[in-house]
N, C-alpha and C positions, 0 to 999 in steps of 0.2 A: 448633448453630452450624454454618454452612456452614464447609467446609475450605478451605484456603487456596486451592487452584487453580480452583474453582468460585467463592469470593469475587473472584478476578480476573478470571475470563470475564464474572463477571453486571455488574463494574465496568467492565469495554472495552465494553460492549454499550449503554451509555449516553453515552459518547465522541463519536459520531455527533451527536447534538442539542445537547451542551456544545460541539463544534468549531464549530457552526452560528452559535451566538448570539454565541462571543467574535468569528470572522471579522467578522459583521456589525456587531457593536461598531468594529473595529479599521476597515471599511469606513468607516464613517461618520464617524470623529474627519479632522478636517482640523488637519495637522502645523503648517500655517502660523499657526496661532493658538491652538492648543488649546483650539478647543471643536468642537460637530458640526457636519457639513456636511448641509445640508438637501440639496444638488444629488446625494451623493455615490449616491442612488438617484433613476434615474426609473422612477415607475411607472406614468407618465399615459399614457393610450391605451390597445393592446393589452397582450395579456400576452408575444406574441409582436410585437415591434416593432423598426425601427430603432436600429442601436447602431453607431457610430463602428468599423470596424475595426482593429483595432492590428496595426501596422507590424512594427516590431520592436523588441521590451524585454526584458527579465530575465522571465523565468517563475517562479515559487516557488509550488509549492501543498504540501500537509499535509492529510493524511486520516485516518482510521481506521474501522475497520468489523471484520467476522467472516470468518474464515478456517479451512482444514482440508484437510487432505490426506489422498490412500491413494497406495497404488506402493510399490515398490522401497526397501527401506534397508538395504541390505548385508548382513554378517551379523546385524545387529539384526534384521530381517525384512521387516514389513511397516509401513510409515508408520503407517495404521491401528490399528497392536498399538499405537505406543508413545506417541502422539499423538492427541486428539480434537479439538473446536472449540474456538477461540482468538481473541483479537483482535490484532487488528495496528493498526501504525501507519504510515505513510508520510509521508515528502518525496522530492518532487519539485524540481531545480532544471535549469532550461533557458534556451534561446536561441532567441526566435521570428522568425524567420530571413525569415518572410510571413506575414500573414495566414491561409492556411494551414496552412502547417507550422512545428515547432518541433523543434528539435533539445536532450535533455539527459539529465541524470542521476539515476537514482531510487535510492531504498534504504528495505528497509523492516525494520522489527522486531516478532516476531508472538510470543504468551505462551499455549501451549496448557493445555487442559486434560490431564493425565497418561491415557495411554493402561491396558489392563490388563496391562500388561506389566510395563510401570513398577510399581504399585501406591500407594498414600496415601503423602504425601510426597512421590511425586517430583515432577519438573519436566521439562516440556520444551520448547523454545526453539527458535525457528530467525531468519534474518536470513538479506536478499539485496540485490546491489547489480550493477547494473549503467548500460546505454544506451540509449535507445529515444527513435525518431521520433513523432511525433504530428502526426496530420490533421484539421485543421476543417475541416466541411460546411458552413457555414453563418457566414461568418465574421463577416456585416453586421446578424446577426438576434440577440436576447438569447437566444433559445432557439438553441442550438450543437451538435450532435451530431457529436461525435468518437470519432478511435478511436487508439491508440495501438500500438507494436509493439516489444517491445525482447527482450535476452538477456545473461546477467553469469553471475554468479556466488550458489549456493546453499551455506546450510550449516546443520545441524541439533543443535542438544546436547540431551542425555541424560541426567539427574539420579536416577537412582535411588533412592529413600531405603537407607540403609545399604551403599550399596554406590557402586561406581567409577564416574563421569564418563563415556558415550561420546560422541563426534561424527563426523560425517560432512562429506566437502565434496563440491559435485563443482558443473557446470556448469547455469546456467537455461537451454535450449535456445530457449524460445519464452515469451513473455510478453505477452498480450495482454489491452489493456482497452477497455471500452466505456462511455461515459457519455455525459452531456447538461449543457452548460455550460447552466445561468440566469445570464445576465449583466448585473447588477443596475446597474455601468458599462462603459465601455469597460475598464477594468484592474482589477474585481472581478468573481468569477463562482464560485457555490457547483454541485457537480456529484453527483448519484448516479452511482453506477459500478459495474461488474459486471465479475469478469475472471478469467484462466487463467494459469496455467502448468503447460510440463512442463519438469522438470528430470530430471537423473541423475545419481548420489553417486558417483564416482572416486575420491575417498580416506577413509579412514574410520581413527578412534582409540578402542578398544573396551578390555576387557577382557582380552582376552588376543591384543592386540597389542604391541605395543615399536615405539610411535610410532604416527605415518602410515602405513599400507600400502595398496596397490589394493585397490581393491571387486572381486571378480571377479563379484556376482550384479549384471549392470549393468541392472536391471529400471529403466523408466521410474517415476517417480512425479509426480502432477499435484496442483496446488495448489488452489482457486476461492475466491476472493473477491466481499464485495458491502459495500458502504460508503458514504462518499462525502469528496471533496475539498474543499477551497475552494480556489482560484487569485489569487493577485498576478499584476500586469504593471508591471512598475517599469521606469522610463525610456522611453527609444524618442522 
């Protein structure tokens, strides 16, 4: 029998094709009567074709995909040591301010597999949340290529079997993603995505701390992710 933290990677790793099919379910029901909307996808013509641009509405997408980090953790050591490949999950909520650009707020929750440090049993966890603008290229065409840019706040916990709880907090310095809207309407659009971060851990709660203290090993450490989204556009 697989262990429990391998039975939760090989379970986030199938999240991508279940997010796919419920968006397009929830796509296609039309609210005003409850039942489907045939219009609510066009796919006549090209594959690349004309799409109504949207002005500005509510933005809300929800993703998930695989993740992993190395760099800098403190007196823990090395991301690496204590953390392997994980899956995360994200939302997205914004305000699309033009066709163009969108202004809002992300946060996301990622479930790794235990590093060797750690050992069988543990856990480790991390969650970020911050702000970030976002650029359409292509804002009149179903096929969309954007790019996003944000920076918040990073934090990391520690689960060791038999032993004490560590975490870390410290700042996301840079956060940047890269996808391709398929924009099935003008206010539905499912996205592969590819992206970065570098963060650095300021404060850390370990073992043989008394609380919070500075991190004084202030090594960078970077994130990458690859997934995909689906997007709402509500109102406007």
């Amino acid at each position: 029998m697989l262990p429990e933290s391998a039975r939760a990677v090989k379970a986030t790793q199938m999240i991508p094709a279940v997010l796919v099919s419920l968006l397009a379910t929830a796509a296609l029901a039309d609210p005003r009567v409850g039942s489907f909307n045939s219009d609510a996808f066009n796919l006549s013509g090209a594959l690349d074709r004309d799409v109504a641009p949207t002005q500005t509405a509510l933005e809300i997408a929800v993703g998930a995909g695989y993740t992993q980090g190395v760099g800098g953790a403190g007196e823990v050591g090395n991301v690496e040591d204590v953390s392997g490949p994980g899956g995360s999950f994200e939302l997205q909520v914004g305000a699309r301010l033009s066709p163009m650009l969108s202004i809002g707020l992300y946060g996301t929750y990622a479930r790794f597999r235990h590093g060797d440090a750690i050992g069988d049993g543990g856990r480790a966890q991390a969650a970020t949340a911050g702000i970030q603008a976002m650029f359409h290229a292509r804002q009149s065409r179903s096929i969309d290529p954007w790019v996003s840019v944000g920076a918040g706040w990073r934090g990391l916990w520690l689960s060791p079997a038999g032993a004490e709880s560590s975490s870390l907090h410290g700042v996301e310095l840079l956060r940047v993603q890269l996808g391709v809207d398929y924009r099935f309407s003008p206010r539905f659009a499912i996205s592969p995505v590819i992206g970065a971060s570098a963060a650095m851990f300021l404060a850390q709660d370990t073992m043989t701390t008394d609380g919070l203290t500075a991190v004084h090993d202030n090594r960078l450490n970077l994130y990458g992710f690859t997934g995909v989204l689906g997007r709402f556009d509500l109102g406007g």
